[in-house]
N, C-alpha and C positions, 0 to 999 in steps of 0.2 A: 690130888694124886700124891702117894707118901714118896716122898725121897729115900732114895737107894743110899745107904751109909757110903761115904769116901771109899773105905776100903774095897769094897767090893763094886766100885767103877773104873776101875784100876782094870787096862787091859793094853798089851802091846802096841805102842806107836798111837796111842791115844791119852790123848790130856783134856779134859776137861774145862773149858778156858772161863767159861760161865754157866749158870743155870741152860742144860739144853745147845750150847755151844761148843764144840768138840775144835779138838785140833789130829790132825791126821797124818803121821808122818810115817815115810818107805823110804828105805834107804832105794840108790838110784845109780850105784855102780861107781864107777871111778870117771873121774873128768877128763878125758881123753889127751889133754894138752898139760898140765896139772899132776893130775895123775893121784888128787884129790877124792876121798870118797865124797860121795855127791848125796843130798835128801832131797826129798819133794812134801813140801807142805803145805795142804790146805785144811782152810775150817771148814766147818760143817755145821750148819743148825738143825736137831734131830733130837732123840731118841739116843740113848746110849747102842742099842740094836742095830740101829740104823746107821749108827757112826760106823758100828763092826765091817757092816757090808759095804758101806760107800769106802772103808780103809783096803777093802777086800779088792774091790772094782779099781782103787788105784793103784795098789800092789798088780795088780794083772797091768794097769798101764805102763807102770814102771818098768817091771819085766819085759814087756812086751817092746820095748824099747821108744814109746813115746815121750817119754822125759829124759830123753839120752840128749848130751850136745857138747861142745866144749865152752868153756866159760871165756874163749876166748871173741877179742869184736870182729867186727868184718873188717878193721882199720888190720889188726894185726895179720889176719888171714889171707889181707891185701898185701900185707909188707911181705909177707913170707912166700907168698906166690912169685912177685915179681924178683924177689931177691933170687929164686929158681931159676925164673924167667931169664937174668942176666948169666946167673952161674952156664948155662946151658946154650951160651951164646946166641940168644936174642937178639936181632940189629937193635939198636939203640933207638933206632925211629922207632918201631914196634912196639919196644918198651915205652917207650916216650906217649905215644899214641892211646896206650894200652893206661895211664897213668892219665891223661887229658878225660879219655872218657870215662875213670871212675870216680874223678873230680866232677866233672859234671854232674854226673848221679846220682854221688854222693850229696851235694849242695842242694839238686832237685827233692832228694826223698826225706830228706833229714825231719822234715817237718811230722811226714806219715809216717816214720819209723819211731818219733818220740809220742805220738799218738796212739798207735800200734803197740806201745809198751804199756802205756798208762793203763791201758783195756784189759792184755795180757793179765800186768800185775793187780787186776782187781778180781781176776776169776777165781771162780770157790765152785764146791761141790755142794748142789744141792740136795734135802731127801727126797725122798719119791712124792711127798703131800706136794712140796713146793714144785718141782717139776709136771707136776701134770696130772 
């Protein structure tokens, strides 16, 4: 198969990373807390064709609001709830109570939540051959 010159694989939100390995990026709006513009990036093994339409399919997810979220954790979104919580005069025991059981949770899930990331942070888009 003859290779396509550099110049002319040159196409928006795609880079090249190796022979047939694409990288895929959409911008993804502003970061909600931040206020940061936001990208979504994945690779892709393909077909420069085929990168087009897998960058296609994730620009519709982007838009579509699947890669929306704040870059903020659940620690800070706990802080700021309960900081409400008191502003709005909470009993204390409620708050307290409200504090006891996301310690627990938090101590419980931490394990499946750093699992849960690993997995996240390995996912990619595949082509159509590799998909099925």
């Amino acid at each position: 198969m003859q290779r396509i010159p550099k110049k002319l694989q040159r196409a928006p939100g795609i880079r090249e990373r190796a022979p047939d390995v694409w990288e895929l990026i959409v911008q993804a709006g502003r970061d909600p807390v931040t206020g940061d513009w936001r990208q979504v990036s994945r690779t892709f093994h393909g077909t420069l064709s085929q990168a087009k339409k897998a960058r296609a399919q994730l620009l519709v997810e982007a838009t579509g609001g699947r890669h929306t979220g704040a870059r903020a954790t659940m620690d800070d979104l706990y802080v700021d709830w309960v900081l409400e919580l008191e502003r709005k005069g909470r009993s204390p025991n409620t708050v307290r109570g409200y504090r006891s059981t996301y310690e627990h949770n938090r101590s419980r899930s931490s394990v499946h939540m750093m699992m849960w990331r690993s997995a996240s942070s390995s996912r990619r888009i595949r082509s159509r051959s590799e998909m099925g």
